[in-house]
C-alpha positions, 0 to 999 in steps of 0.5 A: 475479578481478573487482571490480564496482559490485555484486559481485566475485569472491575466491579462498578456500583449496582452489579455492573461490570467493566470490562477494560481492554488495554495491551499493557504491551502495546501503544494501541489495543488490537484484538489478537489471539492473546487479547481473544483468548483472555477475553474468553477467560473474563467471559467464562468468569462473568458466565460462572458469577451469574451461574453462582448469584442466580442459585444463591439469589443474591442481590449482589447480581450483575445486572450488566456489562460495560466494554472500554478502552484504557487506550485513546483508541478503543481497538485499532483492529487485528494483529495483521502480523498473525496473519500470514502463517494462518493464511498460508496454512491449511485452510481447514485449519484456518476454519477452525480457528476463526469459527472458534475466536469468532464464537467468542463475540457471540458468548458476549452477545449471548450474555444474559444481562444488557452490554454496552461499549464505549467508543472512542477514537478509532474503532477499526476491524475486529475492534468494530466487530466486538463493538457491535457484538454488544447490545449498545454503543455509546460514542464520542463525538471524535469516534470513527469507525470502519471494517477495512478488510476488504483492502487486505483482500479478505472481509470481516471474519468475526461477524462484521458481515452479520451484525452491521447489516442487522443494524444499519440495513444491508446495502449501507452496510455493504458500502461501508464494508467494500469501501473500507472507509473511516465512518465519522459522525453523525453517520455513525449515529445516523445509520445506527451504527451508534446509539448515543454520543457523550462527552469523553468523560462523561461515558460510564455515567451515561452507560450506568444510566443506560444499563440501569434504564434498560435493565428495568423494562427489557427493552435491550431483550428486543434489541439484541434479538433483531441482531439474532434473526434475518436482516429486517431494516429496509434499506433499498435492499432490492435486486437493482441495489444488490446488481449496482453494488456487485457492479461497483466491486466488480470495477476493483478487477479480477484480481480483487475479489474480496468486494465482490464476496462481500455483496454476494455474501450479504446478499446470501445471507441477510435472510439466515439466522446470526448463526447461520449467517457467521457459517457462510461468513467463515466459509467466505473468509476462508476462501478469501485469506487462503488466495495469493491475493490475501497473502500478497496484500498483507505482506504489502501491509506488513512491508509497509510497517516495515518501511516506516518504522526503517524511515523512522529510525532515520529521521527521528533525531533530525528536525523539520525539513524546512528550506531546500534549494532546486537545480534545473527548472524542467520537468523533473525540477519543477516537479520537486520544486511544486512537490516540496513548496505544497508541504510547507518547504522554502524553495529556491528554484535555479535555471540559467535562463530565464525563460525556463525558470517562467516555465516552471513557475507556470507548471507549478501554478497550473498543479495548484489551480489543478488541485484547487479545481478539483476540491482538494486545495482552497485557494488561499492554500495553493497561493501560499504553495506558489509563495513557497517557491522563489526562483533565481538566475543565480546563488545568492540565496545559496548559502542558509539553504541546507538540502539542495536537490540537481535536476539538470539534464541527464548527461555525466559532465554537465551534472559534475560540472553543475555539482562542482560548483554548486558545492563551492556556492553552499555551506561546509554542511549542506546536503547535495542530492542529484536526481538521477535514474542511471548515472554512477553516483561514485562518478558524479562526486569523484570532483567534490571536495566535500563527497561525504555531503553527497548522495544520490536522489532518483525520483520518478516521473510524474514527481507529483505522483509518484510516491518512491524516492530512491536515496542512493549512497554513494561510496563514500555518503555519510550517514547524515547525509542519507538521514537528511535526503530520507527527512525530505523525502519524507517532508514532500510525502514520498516513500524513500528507500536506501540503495546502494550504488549500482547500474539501475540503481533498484527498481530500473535494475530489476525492470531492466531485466524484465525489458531484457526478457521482452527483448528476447521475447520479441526477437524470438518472434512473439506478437507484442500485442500478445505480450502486452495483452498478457501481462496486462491481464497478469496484472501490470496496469501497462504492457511492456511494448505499451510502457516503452511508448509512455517512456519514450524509445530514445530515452528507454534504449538508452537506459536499457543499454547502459544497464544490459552493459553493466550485467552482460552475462544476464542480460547479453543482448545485440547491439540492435534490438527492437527498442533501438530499432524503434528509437532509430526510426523515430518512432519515441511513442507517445512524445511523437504519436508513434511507437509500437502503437499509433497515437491520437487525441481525443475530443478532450485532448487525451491521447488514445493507443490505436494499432499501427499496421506498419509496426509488425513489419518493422519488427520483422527486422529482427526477427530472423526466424520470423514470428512463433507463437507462445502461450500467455503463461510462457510469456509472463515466465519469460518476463516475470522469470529475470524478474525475480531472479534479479530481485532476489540478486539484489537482496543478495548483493545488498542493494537493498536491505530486506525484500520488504524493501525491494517488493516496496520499490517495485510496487510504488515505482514500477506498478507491480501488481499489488495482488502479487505483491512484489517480485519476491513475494510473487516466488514466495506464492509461486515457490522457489522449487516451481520458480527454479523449475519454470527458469530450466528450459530458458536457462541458454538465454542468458543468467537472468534465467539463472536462480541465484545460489541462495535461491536454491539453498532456500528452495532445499529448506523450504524457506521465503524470503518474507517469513511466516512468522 
């Protein structure tokens, strides 16, 4: 009957009809606009073959339609790479072609024989949408279905909202929307969502069996038409239910209003008519894809494919990561240790005494019985992690370990000194990394006999919880050696991305330039619990005065002056700034309870921020035109301005390879607010024209106000640096 690129149409015994999706193209099936557009096609030649056999009365009449799956999963969702054009574009535009794909699914709903779809696998977004457009829903036990769009800022845009309420009740069907969540079995069944289960190969039997069944007595009439009307299943949908799940959306933030939407627009439209209902839909959905947060959280989906398949490409010919070796047994290498031991990795863990070594047994130990606790590990599990870490006072187990990870202190002669000798104690191919956040990699292998060998590893503390690992070539790093770094990094579940070998590396680079603006900021007598009130409500989940205290001053101003002082025409600051004014009178933050804040702990020995009266009047120090008052909006241009400029400064200079991957970095690294996707994408929401006009009335602070050549260029061409297309 018909044979697309996406689907076709077969003719089964006794006037049935399969209707078969399967992307010729593609590994999974997704519900693009080609896939769409064909699926109007076989519904055009269903509607015309029921048009020809009623006026012929023939008894060669479809008497019903099967949807399935020539792919293991039926259909994996939308193409999110149609996105971003849509979204970015006119939103009356966007209405149109929504309400026109989405009337789609009603013409299958609206055929005038029983359908059935057959799911396996996973069922997600619009494929869930088009699943529940028909009559019924056969099931494998393995199915599992979810519509999360709410994690891309948006909702269900082909009648998710309508038809899910109409058939598992309003609230379930709200939570399951706002959650976002994989919906296995037998919730699926339970709720109603499915209607029968079947083994894999044994569906077709029981949809014929169905279809044949319901065909004769027309109770599939009934069924589709309580889908048409108002919601009538009572789920608890009252007011109480309505006001804790707007509660609940309401917790994601400002910033997240796509959860909200959803209770708001159930809410609203549980009473209407399916067409009515789908009208409110696409209005929601309209608002909410044509949001900063929408465009910014599908980029973030779309970076993060890109990310992947880069790693991919990397570690494809390479095999398990399976033995390691870790130098220093502090924080940072107990931390990489635990971290590689959970997944399954062979650790050596060395320290030249022993009492450290203990310590960082103990810490391991305590991570484990901390997952265990809390549900997410057995025991049995957590003791074979601890096994999984042997540690040593010296290198005799050296020699058959093929990665070995330095975390000695962070001081140039003593990690040269540990790498010189360490290379001498391994294999001519053993990979050595060394962890560091600022020191030159071409400085830490200028010794090594075998610098090909050597790369730079920068994780992020908490090493347990940070997901982004930056894999730092050096001048002369083989591919072979990045490749090896980037396996085990993938092995441990982190996020590695490759930089070149500079000061601040990436992400310590671009936040450098956002401390520089702070730094200037203050000296130009801001009120630092205005900035960080304002950037908190920007987005970033800490203040920079409050992030200084978590990092600690004598750390911090060490860093920002090693960094400034590589960059001195962007990043031009006195030799006394408020961080080394801090640092200089102890006050470190958090480490000993005084920094810009007070800190105490709690009952549960949690530590609480509390002002400290004294610290506006250290300030003044160095403030000689003593405090001025700045609006919120000049404060985030102020901080988020060297941001961008330095971002963009990277992407320039090859720092990074695309600004997926520096918007990633900043991300998983520095906690950039998810809704603005990165400080790339920020300028693309922005707009470099508005970006290079905000940086004119500070450009006399220094270059990082100054938008680099290529940003002006592409201001002129109205271009971004992530595209449309």
């Amino acid at each position: 009957m018909f044979n697309g690129k996406s689907l076709s149409l077969n003719k089964l015994e006794n006037g049935i009809i399969e209707l078969c999706l399967n992307q010729k193209a593609n590994k999974f099936n997704t519900l693009d606009a080609a896939t769409l557009n064909e699926l109007e096609q076989a519904l055009d030649l269903i509607t015309d073959s029921l048009s020809n056999t009623a006026i012929a009365d023939t008894t060669d009449a479809i008497m019903g339609v099967i949807v399935t799956s020539g792919k293991p999963d039926f259909i994996v969702g939308a193409n999110i790479y149609e996105f971003p054009k849509l979204f970015a574009g006119d939103p009356e535009i966007l209405g149109s072609h929504n309400r026109e794909k989405s009337s789609i699914l009603n013409r299958l709903e609206d055929l005038p024989v029983p359908t059935v779809s057959l799911l396996q696998g996973l069922v997600l977004g619009g494929g869930f949408e088009l699943a529940l457009a028909s009559d019924y829903r056969i099931a494998t036990a393995e199915t599992q279905a979810a519509l999360p769009e709410v994690g891309l800022g948006i909702l269900p845009g082909f009648g998710g909202t309508v038809r899910l309420p109409r058939l598992i009740g309003a609230t379930k069907a709200i939570d399951w929307i706002i959650c976002g969540q994989h919906i296995k079995m037998p919730e699926l069944l339970d709720a109603g969502a499915i209607d029968a289960t079947a083994e894999p190969d044994t569906l077709i039997t029981e949809a014929k069996k169905l279809l044949q069944q319901v065909s004769k007595d027309g109770s599939w009439q009934q069924k589709r038409q309580k889908k048409l009307g108002a919601v009538t299943i009572d789920s608890g949908s009252d007011d109480t239910s309505f006001a804790e799940l707007k509660a609940k959306a309401d917790a994601r933030g400002q910033h997240y209003p796509a959860a909200f939407a959803v209770v708001e627009l159930i809410q609203q439209t549980q009473s209407m008519s399916r067409d009515k209902a789908l009208l409110a839909e696409n209005s929601t959905f309209v608002k909410l894809a044509s949001s900063s947060t929408a465009q910014a959280l599908v980029q973030l989906f779309i970076n993060d494919q890109a990310l992947k398949k880069q790693t991919h490409q990397y570690t494809k010919k390479l095999i398990k990561a399976e033995n390691m070796a870790v130098l220093g047994a502090g924080i940072m290498g107990g931390g990489i240790a635990y971290t590689a031991a959970v997944r399954g990795v062979s650790v050596v863990m060395k320290d030249i005494v022993d009492t450290a070594l203990m310590a960082g047994m103990s810490e391991a130990e305590g991570l484990l019985n901390k997952q265990v606790k809390k549900g997410r590990m057995n025991q049995k599990k957590a003791q074979a992690a601890l096994s999984n870490i042997t540690p040593t006072l010296d290198f005799d187990s050296f020699d058959d370990v093929a990665f070995v990870v330095e975390a000695v202190v962070e001081n140039l002669e003593i990690k040269k000194s540990v790498i010189k000798e360490v290379e001498t104690k391994v294999s001519d191919d053993t990979v050595i990394a060394t962890n560091t956040s600022s020191l030159s990699i071409a400085d830490l292998a200028e010794d090594l006999a075998r610098p090909e060998n050597f790369i730079g590893m920068h994780f992020f503390n908490p090493v347990p919880i940070m997901p982004l690992v930056e894999i730092i070539r050096g001048p002369k790093s083989s591919d072979e050696a990045i490749a090896t770094a980037v396996n085990y990094a993938v092995t441990m579940r982190k996020t590695p991305v490759v930089v070149k070998d500079c000061a601040g590396f990436l992400v310590n680079r671009i936040l450098t330039a956002q401390s520089f603006g702070f730094i200037k900021l203050i000296g130009d007598g801001a009120n630092f619990e205005q900035i960080d009130k304002a950037m908190e409500t920007f987005g970033w989940p800490m203040g920079p005065a409050y992030l200084q205290d978590v990092i600690g001053m004598d750390v911090s101003s060490h860093v920002i002056d090693m960094i400034t002082a590589s960059y001195p025409e962007r990043m031009p600051i006195d030799d006394k700034h408020i961080i080394t004014l801090m640092a200089e009178s102890m006050r470190y933050g958090q480490k000993n309870g005084i920094g810009f804040y007070r800190y105490e702990k709690d009952d549960k020995g949690r530590l609480q921020k509390l002002p400290s009266e004294d610290t506006k009047a250290l300030i003044a120090q160095i403030q000689p035109n003593g405090q001025h008052p700045f609006t919120d909006q000049e404060i985030i241009d102020r901080l988020m301005l060297p941001m961008v400029n330095e971002a963009a400064l990277c992407l320039e200079d090859k720092v990074a390879d695309s600004a997926a991957e520096i918007d990633m970095s900043l991300i998983l690294g520095a906690g950039f607010p998810r809704h603005w996707g990165g400080p790339l994408k920020y300028a693309d929401i922005i707009g470099l024209d508005e970006i290079i006009k905000r940086c004119e009335p500070y450009r006399h602070l220094g270059d990082s106000y100054q938008p680099t050549d290529s940003m002006i260029a592409m201001a002129k061409n109205n271009e971004r640096f992530h595209k449309l297309t």
